[in-house]
N, C-alpha and C positions, 0 to 999 in steps of 0.2 A: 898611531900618531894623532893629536890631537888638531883638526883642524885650524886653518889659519882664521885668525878671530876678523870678525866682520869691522871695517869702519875704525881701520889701525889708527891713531893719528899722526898727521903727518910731521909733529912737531920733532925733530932729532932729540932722542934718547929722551920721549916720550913712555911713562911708566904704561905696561898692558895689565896691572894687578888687579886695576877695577874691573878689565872685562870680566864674563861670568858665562855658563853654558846658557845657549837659550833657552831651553828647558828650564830651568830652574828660573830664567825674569820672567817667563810664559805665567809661569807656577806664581812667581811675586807678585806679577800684575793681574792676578784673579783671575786666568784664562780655564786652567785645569788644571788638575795634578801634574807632576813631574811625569807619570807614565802618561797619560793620558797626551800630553804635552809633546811627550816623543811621537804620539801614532797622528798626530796632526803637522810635525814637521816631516815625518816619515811619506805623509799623506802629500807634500806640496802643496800644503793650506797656509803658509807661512811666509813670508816677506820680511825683509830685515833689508829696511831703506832700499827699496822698491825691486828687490833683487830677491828670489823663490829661491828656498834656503833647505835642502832635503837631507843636511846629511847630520847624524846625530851627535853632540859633544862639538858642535860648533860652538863658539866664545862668539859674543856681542857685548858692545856697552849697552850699560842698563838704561842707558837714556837714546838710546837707538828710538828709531819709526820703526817701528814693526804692526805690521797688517796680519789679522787673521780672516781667510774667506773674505779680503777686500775689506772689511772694517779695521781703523785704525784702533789699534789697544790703547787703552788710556795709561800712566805711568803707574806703579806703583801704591796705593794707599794705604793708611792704615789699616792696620791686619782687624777683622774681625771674628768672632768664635761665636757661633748660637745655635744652643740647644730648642728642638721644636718639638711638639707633640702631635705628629701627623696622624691627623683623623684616616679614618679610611675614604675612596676616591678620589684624594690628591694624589698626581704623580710627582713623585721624587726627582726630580728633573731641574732646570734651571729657569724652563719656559713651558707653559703651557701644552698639554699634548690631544688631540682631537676633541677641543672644547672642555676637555677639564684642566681646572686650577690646578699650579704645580705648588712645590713650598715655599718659593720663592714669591708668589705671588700672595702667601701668609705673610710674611717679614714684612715686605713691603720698601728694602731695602734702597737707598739710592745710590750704595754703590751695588757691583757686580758681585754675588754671591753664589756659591753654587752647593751643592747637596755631596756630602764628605758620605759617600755610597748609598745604598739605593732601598728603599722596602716597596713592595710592590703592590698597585694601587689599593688593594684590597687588602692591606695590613697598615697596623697601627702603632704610635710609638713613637722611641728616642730618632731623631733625625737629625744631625750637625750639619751648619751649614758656615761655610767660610770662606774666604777669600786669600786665603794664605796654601798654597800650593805645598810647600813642604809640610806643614804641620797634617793638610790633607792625604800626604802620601803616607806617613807613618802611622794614622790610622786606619789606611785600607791594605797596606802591602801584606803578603802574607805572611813575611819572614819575618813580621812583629806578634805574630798571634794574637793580637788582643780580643778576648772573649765577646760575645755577644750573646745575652741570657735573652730568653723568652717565655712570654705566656701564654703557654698556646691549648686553647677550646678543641677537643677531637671531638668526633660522634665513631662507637665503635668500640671493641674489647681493650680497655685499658689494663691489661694483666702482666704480669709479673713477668713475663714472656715475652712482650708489646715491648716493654719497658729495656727488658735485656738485652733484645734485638740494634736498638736505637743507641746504647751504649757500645755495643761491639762491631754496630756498624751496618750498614748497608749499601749494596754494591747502585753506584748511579754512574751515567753517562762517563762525568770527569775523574771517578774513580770510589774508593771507599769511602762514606760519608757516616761522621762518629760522630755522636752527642760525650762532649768530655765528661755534662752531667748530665742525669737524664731523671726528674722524678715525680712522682704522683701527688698532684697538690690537691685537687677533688674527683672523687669517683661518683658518680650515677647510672641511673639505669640505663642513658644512651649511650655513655661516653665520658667525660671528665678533663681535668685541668691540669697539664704538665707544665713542667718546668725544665727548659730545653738550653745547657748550654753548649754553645759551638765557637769554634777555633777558625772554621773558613767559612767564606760567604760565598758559595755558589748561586748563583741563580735561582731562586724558590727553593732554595737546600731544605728548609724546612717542612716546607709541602709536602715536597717530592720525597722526601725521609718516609714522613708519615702514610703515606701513600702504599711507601714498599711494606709496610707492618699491618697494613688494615687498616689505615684510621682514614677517614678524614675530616680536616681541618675546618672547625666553623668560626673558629675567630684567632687571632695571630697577634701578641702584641711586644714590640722590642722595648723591655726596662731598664737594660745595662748595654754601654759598650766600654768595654777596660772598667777603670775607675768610673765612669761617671753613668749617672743613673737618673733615668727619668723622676722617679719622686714623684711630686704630688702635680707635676705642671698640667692643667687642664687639655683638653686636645685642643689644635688649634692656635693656641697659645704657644709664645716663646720665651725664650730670657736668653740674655748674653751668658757667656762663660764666664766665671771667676778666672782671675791671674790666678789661684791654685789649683783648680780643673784645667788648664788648658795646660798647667805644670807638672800634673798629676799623669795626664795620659802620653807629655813629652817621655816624662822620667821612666811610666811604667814600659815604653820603647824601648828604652836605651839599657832598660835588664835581660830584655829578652835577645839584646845583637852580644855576639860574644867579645869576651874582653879584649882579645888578642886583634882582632877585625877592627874594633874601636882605637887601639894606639896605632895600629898598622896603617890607617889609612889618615890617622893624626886630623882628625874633626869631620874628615867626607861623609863616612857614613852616619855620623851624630849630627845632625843641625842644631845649631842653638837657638832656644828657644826664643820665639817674639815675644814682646813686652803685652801684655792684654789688654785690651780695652776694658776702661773703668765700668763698671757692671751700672744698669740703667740707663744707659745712653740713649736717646730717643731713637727712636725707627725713621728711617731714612723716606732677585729671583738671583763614562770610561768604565769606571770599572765597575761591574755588577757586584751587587752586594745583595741583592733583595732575597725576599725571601714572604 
């Protein structure tokens, strides 16, 4: 049974259509993902009109007070999309972490932005960063697969062997870890240049892959997630999403959930997509991904 919604109004035969689950205005107003979102209402970090709100699939109005850790949320804004090119020793983060810059302090954003999962501080590459909760969840949740290619520098026997192991898999902590594609882009006398693609983000899954084969890893860098690809963007450097990139990796979601789940649940499990912000706009900082 779905909890009784917060902050009914008291008007008789008052409509309740607009309330909406917490989670999910958590998720609208830039807080965190929709999962992310549950482990902080889970957690009693969460206030909805001055009242600690712990239980999941609670209904709120979206224009509710809601406090997280004593800070008031601000309402809802425009959705934002942007792809980064994180150098290496920024943390992937929303805030700065033991004196080093995170990416959020690259954007320089003035609204609240946060990092659509995570490469870990010593790897390089495509980084998303948004303010849109749901669009954020269906690029991390698993049950969307969307690929995530890499460039990845080893020192160590780059052999046909190496190669084969890393396709078929190798046994880690959370279970079997498989490169869907796995190939040799240069070979040298130390070591050489792969080309790594993967379905899950484990925590340093990439490392740690490499690690179980012999190799390791002198340089890491992420050029794809789903359809969109880092390209030419300098490190450092960012750019907004196109409305056909941010459409591109809605749609390429909604191939991978199956058909019968999508009319079953009649729109739940598909969100529709937010309108994009027009590309150039001037510059205004959960779940492991890194790697």
């Amino acid at each position: 049974m779905v909890p009784q919604p917060r902050g009914v109004p008291r008007q008789a035969g008052s409509s309740l259509s607009r309330f909406q689950r917490l989670q999910k205005v958590l998720a609208d107003r830039g807080v965190a993902s929709r999962r992310h979102a549950e482990v902080l209402i889970s957690a009693g970090r969460v206030r909805v009109d001055g009242e600690v709100v712990r239980e999941l699939g609670t209904k709120v109005d979206p224009a509710a007070r809601i406090e997280v850790d004593g800070r008031t949320v601000a309402a809802a804004q425009r959705p934002r999309y942007v792809a980064l090119h994180k150098p290496a020793g920024i943390v992937s983060s929303a805030r700065a972490e033991r004196g080093r810059p995170s990416v959020t302090d690259l954007v320089g954003a003035r609204e609240r932005l946060y990092p659509v999962g995570r490469l870990d501080v010593d790897s390089e590459g495509l980084v998303l960063l948004t303010n849109d909760g749901g669009w954020a969840e269906r690029v991390l949740h698993p049950r969307y697969g969307h690929e995530r290619e890499y460039e990845v520098d080893v020192i160590g026997p780059v052999t046909d062997d190496t190669v084969g192991r890393l396709r078929r898999g190798v046994r880690l902590e959370e279970g079997l870890a498989r490169a869907e594609q796995a190939t040799v882009l240069t070979r040298d006398t130390q070591g050489g240049r792969l080309r790594l693609v993967l379905r899950t983000g484990w925590k340093r899954q990439v490392r740690r892959m490499c690690v179980a084969v012999g190799l390791r890893v002198r340089r890491l860098v992420r050029v794809r997630i789903g359809p969109l690809r880092l390209g030419r963007l300098a490190p450092g450097t960012w750019r907004e999403l196109t409305a056909r990139e941010v459409l591109a990796l809605q749609r390429s979601s909604d191939e991978r959930v199956p058909r019968e789940e999508r009319v079953r649940k009649s729109g739940a499990a598909i969100r529709e997509p937010r309108r994009a912000p027009r590309t150039g706009a001037p510059a205004p900082g959960h779940l492991a991904d890194g790697y």
